[in-house]
C-alpha positions as CSV (number, residue, x, y, z in Angstrom):
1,X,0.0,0.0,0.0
2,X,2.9,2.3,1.0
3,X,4.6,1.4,-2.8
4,X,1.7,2.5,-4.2
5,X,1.3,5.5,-2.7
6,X,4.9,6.6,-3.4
7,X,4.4,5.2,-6.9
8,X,1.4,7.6,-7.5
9,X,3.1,10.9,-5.5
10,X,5.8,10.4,-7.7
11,X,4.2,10.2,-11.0
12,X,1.8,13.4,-9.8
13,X,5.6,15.4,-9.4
14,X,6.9,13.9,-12.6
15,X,3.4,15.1,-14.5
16,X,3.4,18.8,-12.7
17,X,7.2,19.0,-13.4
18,X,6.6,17.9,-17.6
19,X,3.4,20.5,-17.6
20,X,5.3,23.4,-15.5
21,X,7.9,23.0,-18.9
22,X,6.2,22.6,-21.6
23,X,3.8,25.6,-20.5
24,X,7.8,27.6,-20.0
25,X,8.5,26.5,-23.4
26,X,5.3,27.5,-24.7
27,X,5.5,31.2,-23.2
28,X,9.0,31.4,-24.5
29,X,7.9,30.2,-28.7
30,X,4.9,32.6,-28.2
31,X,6.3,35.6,-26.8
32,X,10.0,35.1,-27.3
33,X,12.9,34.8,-25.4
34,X,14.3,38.0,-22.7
35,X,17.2,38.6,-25.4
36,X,14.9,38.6,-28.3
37,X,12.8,41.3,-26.2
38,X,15.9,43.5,-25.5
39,X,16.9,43.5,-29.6
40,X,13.4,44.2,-30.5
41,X,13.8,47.1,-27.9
42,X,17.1,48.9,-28.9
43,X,15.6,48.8,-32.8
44,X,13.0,50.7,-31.6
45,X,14.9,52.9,-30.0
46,X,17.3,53.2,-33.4
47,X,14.4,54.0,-35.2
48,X,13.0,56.4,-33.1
49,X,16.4,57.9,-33.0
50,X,16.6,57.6,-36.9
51,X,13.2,59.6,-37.4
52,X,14.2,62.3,-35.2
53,X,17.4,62.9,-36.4
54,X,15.3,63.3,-40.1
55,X,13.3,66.0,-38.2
56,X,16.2,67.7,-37.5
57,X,17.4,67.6,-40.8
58,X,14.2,68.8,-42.4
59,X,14.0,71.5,-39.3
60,X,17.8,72.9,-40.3
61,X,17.5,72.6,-44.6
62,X,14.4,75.0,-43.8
63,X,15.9,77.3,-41.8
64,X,19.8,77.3,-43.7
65,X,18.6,76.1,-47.2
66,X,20.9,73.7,-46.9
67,X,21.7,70.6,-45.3
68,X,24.9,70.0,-43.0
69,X,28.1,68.7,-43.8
70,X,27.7,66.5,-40.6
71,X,25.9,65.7,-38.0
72,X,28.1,67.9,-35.2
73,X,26.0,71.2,-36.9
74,X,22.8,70.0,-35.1
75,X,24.7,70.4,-31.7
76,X,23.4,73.6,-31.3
77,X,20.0,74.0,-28.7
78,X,17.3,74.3,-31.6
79,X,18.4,70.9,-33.8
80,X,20.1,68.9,-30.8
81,X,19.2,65.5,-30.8
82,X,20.3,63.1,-28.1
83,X,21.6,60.6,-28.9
84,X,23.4,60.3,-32.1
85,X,25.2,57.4,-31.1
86,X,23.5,53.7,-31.1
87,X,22.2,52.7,-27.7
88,X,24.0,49.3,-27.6
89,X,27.3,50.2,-29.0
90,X,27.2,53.7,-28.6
91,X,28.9,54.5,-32.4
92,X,27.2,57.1,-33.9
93,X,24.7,56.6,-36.5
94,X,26.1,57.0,-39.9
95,X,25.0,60.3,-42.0
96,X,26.5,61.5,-45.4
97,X,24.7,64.1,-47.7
98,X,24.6,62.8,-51.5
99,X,23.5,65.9,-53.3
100,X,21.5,69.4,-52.3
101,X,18.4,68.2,-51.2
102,X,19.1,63.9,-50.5
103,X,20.8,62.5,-47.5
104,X,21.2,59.2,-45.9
105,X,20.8,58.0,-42.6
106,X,22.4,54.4,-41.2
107,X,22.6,52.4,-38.3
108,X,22.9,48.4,-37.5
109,X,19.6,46.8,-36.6
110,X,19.8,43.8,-34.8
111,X,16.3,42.6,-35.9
112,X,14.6,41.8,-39.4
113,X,11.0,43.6,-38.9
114,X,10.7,43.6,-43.2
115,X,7.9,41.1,-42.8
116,X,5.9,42.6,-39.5
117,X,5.0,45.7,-41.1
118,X,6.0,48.4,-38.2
119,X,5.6,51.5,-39.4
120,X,4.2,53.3,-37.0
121,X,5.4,56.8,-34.8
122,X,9.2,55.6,-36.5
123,X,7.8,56.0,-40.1
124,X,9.8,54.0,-42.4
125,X,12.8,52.9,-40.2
126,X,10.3,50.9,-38.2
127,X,11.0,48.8,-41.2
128,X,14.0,47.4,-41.7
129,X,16.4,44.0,-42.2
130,X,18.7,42.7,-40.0
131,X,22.4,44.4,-40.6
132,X,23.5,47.5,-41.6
133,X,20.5,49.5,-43.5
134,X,20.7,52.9,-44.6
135,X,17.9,55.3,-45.6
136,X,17.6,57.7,-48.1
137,X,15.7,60.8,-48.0
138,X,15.4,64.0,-49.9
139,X,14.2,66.7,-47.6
140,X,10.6,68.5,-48.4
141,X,9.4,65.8,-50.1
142,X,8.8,63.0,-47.7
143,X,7.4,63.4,-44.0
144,X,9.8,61.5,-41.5
């Protein structure tokens, strides 16, 4: 009687113990692992950066018909955005003017979002692959 009673106790912790992890496992396929959520998070953050650094841009080619040579002319209190450097690795996002009007804007995502259709507050650099991407814009024609 005592065997069986052990026998059943211990099958009932082997069962909760196999339903505790596969309901773990299940959480982590459905809403992804801790890293995965900190990735997701600093591409956000890039592309939030991204867009507001466009703002800037469009803000100064208004006011100096013109766009900067880099990225250290926006220091000033009216165009100042913080950061221009990435929030993981802390180099600055890439900038380089390729005629009057068209710039380009890059930075390393660490998330492919091409498919999941996030465009959102970011505009377009809520959609982007994984790697470097750059972005090309030509200022007064396109809202950020």
């Amino acid at each position: 009687m005592i065997d069986a009673h052990r026998r059943r106790a211990s099958l009932t912790g082997w069962l909760v113990t196999i339903v505790v992890v596969a309901v773990l496992v299940a959480a982590l396929l459905i809403v992804g692992s801790p890293m995965e959520a900190r990735r997701e998070a600093a591409d956000r953050e890039r592309a939030s950066d991204l867009n507001s650094l466009s703002w800037r841009l469009e803000s100064y080619f208004t006011r100096n018909k013109s766009l900067p040579s880099d990225l250290k002319k926006l220091e000033s209190q009216e165009y100042y955005v913080d950061p221009f450097h990435d929030p993981v690795t802390g180099r600055p996002y890439e900038y380089r003017t390729l005629d009057a009007k068209t710039y380009e804007v890059c930075a390393n995502f660490e998330t492919d979002t091409t498919g999941k259709g996030r465009r959102g507050m970011d505009g377009e650099f809520g959609v982007h692959a994984k790697g470097r991407v750059c972005f090309k814009r030509t200022v007064g024609t396109t809202k950020p």
